[in-house]
Residue frames as a rotation matrix with the C-alpha (Angstrom) as fourth column:
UNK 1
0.573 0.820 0.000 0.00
0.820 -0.573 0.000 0.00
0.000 0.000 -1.000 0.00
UNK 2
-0.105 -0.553 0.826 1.11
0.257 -0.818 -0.515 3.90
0.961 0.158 0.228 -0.51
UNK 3
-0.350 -0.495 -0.795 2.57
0.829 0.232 -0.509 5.06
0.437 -0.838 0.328 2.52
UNK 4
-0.879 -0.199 -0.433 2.07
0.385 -0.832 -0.400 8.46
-0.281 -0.519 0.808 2.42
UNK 5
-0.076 0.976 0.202 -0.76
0.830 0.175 -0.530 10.68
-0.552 0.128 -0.824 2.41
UNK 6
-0.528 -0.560 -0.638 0.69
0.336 -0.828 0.449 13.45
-0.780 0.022 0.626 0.54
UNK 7
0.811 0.565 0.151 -1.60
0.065 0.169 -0.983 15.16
-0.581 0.808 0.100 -2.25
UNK 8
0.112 -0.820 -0.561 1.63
-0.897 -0.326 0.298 15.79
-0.427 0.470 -0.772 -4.05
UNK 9
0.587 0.172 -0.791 1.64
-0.697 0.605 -0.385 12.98
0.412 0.778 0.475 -7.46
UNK 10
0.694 -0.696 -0.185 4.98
-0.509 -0.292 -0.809 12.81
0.509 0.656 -0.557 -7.13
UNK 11
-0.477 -0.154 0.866 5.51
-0.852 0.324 -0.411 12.03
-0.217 -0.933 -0.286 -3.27
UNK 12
0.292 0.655 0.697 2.70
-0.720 0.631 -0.291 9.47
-0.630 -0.417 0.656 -3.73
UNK 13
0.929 -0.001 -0.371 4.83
-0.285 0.638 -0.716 7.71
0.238 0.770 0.592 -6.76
UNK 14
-0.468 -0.866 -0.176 7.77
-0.569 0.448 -0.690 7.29
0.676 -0.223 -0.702 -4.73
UNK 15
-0.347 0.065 0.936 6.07
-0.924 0.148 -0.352 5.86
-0.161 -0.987 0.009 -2.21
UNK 16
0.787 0.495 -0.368 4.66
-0.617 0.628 -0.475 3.36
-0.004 0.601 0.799 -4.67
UNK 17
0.464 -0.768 -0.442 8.02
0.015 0.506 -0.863 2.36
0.886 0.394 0.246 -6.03
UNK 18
-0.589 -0.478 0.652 9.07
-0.792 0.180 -0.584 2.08
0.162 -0.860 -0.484 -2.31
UNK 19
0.328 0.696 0.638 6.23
-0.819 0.546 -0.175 0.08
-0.471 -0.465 0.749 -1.93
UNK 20
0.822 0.198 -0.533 6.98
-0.515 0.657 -0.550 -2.03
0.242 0.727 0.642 -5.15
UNK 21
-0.013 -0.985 -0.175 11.06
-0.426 0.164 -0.890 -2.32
0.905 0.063 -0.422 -4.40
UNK 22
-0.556 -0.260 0.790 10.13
-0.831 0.191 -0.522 -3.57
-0.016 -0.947 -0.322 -0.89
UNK 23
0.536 0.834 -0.132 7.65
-0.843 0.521 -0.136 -6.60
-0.044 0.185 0.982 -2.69
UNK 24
-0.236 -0.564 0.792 9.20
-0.374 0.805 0.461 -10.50
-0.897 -0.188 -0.401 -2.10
UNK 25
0.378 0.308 -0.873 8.93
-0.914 0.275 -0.299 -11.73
0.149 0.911 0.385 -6.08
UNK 26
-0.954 -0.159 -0.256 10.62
-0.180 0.982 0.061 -15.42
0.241 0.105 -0.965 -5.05
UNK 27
-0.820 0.408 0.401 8.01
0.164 0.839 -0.519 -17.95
-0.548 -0.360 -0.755 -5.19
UNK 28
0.158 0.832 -0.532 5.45
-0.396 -0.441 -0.805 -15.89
-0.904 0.338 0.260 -7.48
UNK 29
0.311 0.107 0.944 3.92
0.726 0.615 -0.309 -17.82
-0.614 0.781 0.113 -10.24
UNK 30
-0.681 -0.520 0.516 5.29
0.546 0.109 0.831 -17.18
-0.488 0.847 0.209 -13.74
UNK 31
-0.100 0.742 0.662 2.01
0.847 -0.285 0.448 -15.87
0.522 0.606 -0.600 -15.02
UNK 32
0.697 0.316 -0.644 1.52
0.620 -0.716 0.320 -13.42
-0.360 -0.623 -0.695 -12.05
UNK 33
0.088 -0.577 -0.812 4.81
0.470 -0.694 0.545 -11.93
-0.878 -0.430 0.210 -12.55
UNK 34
-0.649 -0.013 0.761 4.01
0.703 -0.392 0.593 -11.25
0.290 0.920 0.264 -16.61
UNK 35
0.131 0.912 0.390 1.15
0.910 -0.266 0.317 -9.51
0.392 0.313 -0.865 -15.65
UNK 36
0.689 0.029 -0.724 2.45
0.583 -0.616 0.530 -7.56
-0.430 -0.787 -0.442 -13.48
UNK 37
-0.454 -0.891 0.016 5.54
0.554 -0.268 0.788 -6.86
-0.697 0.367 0.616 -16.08
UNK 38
-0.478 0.519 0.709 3.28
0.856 0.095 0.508 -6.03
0.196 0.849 -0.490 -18.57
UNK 39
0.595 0.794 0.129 1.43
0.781 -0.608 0.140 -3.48
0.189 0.018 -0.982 -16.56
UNK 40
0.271 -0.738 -0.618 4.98
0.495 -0.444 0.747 -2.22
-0.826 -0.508 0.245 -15.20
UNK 41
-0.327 -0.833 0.446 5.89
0.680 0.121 0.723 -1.70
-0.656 0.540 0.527 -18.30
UNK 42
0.117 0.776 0.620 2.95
0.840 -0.411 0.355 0.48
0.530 0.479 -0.700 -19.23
UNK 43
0.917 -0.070 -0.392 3.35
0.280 -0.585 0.761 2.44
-0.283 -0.808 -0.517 -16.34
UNK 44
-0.250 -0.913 -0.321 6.90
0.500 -0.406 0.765 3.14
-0.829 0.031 0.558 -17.47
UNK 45
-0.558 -0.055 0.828 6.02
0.767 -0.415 0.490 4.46
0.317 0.908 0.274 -20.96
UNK 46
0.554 0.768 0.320 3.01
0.633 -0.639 0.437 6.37
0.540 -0.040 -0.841 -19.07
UNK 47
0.683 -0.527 -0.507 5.86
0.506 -0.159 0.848 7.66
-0.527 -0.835 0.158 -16.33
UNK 48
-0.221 -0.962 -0.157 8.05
0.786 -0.272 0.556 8.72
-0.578 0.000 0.816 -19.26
UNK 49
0.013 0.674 0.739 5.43
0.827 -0.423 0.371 10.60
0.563 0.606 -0.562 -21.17
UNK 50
0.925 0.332 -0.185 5.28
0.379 -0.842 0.385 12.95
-0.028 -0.426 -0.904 -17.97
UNK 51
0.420 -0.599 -0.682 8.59
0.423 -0.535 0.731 13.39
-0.803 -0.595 0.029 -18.03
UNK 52
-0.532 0.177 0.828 8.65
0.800 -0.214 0.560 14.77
0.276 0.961 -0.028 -21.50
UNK 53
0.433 0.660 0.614 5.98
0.612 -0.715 0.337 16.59
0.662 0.230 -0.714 -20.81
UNK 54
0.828 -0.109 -0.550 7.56
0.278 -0.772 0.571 18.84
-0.487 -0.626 -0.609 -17.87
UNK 55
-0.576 -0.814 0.078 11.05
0.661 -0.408 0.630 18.88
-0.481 0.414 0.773 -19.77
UNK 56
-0.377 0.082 0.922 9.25
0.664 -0.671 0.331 20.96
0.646 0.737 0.199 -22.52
UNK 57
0.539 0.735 0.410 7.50
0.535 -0.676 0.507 22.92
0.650 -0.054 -0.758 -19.94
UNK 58
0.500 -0.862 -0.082 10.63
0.766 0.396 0.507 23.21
-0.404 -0.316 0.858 -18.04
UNK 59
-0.264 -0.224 0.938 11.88
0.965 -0.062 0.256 24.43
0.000 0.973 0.232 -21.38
UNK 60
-0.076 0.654 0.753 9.03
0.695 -0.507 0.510 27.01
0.715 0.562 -0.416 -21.81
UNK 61
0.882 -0.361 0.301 9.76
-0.464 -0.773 0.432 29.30
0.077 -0.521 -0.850 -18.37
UNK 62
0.513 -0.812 -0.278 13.06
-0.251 0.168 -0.953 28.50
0.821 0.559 -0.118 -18.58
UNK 63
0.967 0.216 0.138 13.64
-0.170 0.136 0.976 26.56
0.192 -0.967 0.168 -15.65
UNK 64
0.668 -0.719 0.194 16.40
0.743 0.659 -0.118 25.34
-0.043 0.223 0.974 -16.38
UNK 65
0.094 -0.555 0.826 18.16
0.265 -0.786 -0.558 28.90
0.960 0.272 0.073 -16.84
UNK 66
0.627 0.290 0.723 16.72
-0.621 -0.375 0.688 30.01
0.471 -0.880 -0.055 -13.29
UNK 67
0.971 -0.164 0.172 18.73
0.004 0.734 0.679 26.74
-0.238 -0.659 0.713 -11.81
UNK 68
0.314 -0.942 -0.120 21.96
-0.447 -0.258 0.857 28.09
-0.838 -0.215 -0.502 -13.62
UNK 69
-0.473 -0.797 -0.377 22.27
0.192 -0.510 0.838 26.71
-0.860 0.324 0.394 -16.57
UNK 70
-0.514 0.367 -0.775 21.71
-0.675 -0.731 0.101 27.77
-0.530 0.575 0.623 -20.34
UNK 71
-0.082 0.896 -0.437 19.05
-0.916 0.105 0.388 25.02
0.393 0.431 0.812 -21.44
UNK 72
0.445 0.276 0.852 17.16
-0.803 0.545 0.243 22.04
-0.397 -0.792 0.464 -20.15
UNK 73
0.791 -0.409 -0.455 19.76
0.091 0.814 -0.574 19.47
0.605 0.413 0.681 -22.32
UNK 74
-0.222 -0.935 -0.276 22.45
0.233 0.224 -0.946 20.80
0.947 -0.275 0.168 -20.03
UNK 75
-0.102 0.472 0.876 20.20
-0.982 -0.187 -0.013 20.78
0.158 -0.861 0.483 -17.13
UNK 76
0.879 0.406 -0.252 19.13
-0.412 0.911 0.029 17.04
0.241 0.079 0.967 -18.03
UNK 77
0.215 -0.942 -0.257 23.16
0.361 0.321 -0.875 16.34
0.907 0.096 0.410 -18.37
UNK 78
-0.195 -0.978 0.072 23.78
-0.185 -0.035 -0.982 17.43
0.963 -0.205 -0.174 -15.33
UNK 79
-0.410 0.344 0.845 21.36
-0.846 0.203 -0.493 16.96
-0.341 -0.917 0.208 -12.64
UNK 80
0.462 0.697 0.549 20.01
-0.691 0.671 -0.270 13.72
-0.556 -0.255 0.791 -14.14
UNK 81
0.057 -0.940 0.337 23.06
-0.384 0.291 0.876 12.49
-0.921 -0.179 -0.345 -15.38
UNK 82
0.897 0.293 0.330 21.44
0.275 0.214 -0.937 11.63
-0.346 0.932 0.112 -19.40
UNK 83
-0.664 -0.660 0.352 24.49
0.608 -0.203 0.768 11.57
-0.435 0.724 0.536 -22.00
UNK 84
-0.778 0.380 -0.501 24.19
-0.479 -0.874 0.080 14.59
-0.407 0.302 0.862 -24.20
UNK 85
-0.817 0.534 -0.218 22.13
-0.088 0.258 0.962 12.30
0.570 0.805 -0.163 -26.93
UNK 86
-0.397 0.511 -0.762 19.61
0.869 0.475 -0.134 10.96
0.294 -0.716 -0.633 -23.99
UNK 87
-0.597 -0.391 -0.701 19.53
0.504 -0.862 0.052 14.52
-0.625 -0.322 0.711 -23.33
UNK 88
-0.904 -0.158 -0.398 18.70
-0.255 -0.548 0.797 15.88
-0.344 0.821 0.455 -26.48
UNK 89
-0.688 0.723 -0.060 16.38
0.421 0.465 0.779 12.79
0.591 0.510 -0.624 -27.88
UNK 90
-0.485 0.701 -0.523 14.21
0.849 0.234 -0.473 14.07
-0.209 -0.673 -0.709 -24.24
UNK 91
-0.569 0.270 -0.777 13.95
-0.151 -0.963 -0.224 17.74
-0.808 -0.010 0.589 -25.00
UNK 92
-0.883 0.233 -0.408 13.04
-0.451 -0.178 0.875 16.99
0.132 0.956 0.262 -28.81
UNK 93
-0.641 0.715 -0.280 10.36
0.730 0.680 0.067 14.53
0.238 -0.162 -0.958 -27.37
UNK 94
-0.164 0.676 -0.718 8.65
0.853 -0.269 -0.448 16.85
-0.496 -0.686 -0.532 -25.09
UNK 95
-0.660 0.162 -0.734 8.67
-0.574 -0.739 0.352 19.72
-0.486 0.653 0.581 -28.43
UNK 96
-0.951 0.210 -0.227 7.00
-0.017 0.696 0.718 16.78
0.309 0.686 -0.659 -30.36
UNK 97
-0.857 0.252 -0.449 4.90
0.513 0.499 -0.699 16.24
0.048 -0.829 -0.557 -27.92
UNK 98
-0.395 0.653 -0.646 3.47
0.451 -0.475 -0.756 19.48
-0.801 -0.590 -0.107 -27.81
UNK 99
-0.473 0.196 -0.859 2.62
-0.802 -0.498 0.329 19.84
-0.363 0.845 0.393 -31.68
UNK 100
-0.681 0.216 -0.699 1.20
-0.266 0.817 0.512 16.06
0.682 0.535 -0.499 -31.54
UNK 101
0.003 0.662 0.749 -1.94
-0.940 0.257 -0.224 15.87
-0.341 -0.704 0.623 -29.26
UNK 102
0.510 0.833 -0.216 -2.29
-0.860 0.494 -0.125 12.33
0.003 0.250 0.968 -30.55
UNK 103
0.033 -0.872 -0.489 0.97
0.135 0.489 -0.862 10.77
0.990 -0.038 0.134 -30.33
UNK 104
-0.744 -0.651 -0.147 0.95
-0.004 0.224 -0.974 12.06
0.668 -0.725 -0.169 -26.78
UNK 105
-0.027 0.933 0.358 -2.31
-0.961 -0.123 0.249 11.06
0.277 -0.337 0.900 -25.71
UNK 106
0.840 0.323 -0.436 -1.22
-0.424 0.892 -0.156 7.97
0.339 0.316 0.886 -26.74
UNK 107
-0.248 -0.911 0.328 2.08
-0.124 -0.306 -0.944 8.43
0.961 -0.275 -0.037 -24.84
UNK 108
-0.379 0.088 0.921 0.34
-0.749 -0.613 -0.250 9.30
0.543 -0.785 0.299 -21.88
UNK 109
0.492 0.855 -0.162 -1.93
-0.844 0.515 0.153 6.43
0.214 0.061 0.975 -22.01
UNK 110
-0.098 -0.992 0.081 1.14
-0.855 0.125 0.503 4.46
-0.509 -0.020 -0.861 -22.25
UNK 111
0.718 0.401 0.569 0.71
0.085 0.761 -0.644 2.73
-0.691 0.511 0.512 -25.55
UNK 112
0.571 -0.809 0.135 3.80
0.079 -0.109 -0.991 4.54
0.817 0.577 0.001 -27.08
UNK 113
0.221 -0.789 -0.573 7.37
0.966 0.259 0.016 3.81
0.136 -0.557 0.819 -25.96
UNK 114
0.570 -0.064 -0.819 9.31
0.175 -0.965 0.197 6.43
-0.803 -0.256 -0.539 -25.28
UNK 115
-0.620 -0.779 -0.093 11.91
0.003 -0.122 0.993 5.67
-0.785 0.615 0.078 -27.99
UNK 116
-0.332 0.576 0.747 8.63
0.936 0.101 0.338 5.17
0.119 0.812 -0.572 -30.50
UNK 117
0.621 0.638 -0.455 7.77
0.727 -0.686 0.031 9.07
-0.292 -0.350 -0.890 -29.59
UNK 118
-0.109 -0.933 -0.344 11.27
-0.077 -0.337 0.938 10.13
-0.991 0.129 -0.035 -30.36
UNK 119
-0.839 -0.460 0.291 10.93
0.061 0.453 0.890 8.85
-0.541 0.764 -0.352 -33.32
UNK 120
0.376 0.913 0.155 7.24
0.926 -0.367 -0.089 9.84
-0.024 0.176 -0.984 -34.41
């Protein structure tokens, strides 16, 4: 269960993935644990969709200037440690993003990867 009662998303998804990283997976049937991969795995594409979506907004009040430095690729490179490409492919995502309601609806939804968004 989520620990905390924070309204804050963000708080309440770490507390998930505290919750999840503190589950015992020996002894769990074979089917259980696809299903659960499967939905994990949604949940990541839906997890990287948001982040996209704040890099570009990030981006747009230049947060990323305010925090020192001179755009959010060398913000990404340095507080979230992304090689320059990794970097780069995120920012261009989260421009895409915002000229494709449908690609990132479908992003959000997590039915697109992140590397299939990059690439859209």
């Amino acid at each position: 269960m989520c620990s905390t009662g924070s309204s804050d998303p963000v708080a309440r998804l770490g507390a998930v993935l505290d919750d999840l990283a503190g589950e015992e997976l020996a002894g769990r049937f074979g089917s259980q644990l696809i299903e659960q991969l499967g939905a994990l795995l949604t949940a990541s594409n839906r997890l990287a969709a948001q982040v996209a979506r704040r890099v570009r907004e990030c981006e747009l009040t230049q947060a990323a200037e305010h925090d020192g430095k001179a755009s959010m690729a060398s913000w990404l490179r340095g507080h979230a440690l992304l090689s320059a490409g990794a970097a780069s492919r995120l920012v261009r995502s989260g421009r895409a993003l915002a000229e494709l309601p449908a690609v990132a609806a479908a992003f959000a939804a997590g039915a697109v990867t992140a590397e299939a968004a990059v690439v859209i």
